[in-house]
One Martini backbone bead per residue (centre of mass of N, CA, C, O) as a GRO file, in nm:
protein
   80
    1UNK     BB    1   6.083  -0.178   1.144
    2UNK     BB    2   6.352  -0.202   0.963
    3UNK     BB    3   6.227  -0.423   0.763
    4UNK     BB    4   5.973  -0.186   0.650
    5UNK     BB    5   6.195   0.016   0.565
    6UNK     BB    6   6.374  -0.148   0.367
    7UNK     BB    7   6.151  -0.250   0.187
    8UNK     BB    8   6.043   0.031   0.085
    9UNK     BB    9   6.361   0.137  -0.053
   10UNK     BB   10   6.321  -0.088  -0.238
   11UNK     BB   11   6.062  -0.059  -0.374
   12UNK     BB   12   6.146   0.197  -0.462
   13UNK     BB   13   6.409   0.121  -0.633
   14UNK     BB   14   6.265  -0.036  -0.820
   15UNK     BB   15   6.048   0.154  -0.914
   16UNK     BB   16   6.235   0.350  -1.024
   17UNK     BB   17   6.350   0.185  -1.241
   18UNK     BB   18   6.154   0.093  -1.403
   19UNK     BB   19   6.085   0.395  -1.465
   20UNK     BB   20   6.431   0.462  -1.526
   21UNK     BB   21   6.632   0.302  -1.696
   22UNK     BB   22   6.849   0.463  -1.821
   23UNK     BB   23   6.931   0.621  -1.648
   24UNK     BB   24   7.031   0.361  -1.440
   25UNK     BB   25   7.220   0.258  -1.658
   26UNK     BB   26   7.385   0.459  -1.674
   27UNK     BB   27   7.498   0.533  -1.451
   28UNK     BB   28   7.649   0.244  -1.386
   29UNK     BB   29   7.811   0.290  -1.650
   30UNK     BB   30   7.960   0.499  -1.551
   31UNK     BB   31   8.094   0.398  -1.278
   32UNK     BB   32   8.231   0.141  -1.428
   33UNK     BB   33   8.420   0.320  -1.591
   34UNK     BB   34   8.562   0.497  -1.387
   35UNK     BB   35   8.684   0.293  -1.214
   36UNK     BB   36   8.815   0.185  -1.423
   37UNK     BB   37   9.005   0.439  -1.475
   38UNK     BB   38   9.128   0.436  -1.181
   39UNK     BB   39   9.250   0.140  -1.211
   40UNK     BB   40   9.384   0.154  -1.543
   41UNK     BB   41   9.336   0.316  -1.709
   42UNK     BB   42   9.260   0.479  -1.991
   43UNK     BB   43   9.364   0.280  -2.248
   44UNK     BB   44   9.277   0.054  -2.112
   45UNK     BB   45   8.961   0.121  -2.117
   46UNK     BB   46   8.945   0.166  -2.419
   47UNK     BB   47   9.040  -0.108  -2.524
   48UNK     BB   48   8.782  -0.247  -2.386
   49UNK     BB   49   8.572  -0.120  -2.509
   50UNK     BB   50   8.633  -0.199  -2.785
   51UNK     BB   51   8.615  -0.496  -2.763
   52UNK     BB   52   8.304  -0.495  -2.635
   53UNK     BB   53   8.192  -0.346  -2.912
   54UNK     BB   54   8.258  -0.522  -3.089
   55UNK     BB   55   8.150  -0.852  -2.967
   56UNK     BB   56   7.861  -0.715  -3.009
   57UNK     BB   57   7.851  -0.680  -3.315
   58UNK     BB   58   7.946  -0.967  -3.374
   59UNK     BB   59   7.669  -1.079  -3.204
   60UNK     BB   60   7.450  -0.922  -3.399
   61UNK     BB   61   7.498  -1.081  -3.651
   62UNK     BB   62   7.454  -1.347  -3.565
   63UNK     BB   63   7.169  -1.320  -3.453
   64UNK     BB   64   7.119  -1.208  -3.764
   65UNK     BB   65   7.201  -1.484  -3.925
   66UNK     BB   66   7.522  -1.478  -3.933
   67UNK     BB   67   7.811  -1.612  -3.995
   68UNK     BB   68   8.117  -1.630  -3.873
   69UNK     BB   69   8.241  -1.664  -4.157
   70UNK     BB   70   8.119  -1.466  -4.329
   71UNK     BB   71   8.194  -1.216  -4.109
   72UNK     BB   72   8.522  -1.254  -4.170
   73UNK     BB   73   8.551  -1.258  -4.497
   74UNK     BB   74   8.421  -0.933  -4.500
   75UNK     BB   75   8.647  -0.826  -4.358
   76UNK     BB   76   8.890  -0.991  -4.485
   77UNK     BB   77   8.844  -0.834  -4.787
   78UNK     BB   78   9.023  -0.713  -5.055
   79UNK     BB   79   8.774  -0.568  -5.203
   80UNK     BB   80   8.672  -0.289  -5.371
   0.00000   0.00000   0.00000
């Protein structure tokens, strides 16, 4: 009886994700900052968040088959 109260608990905590992705992402990622927040403090937590998006940044480019060294090269040029 108590294994098919939390099998349908969790059914429905599935389905409700299927269908609110967003909403549920938000969520976790808002908890996940907070918690940074209060054992880190805010500026050790935005400077992670600024590297972990920086990170995304980089790694986005890659994917879109931009190479690391001219994707430092364009970063890292003084043309104007």
């Amino acid at each position: 009886m108590i294994r098919e109260a939390i099998k349908d608990i969790i059914d429905k905590l599935l389905d409700y994700t299927k269908h609110n992705t967003g909403k549920f992402m938000g969520t976790v990622i808002g908890l996940i900052i907070a918690t940074m927040m209060l054992l880190l403090g805010f500026f050790k937590t935005i400077f992670i968040l600024l590297c972990a998006s920086l990170g995304y940044v980089i790694g986005s480019k890659i994917d879109e088959g931009e190479s690391l060294k001219s994707l430092f090269l364009k970063i890292l040029s003084l043309k104007d």
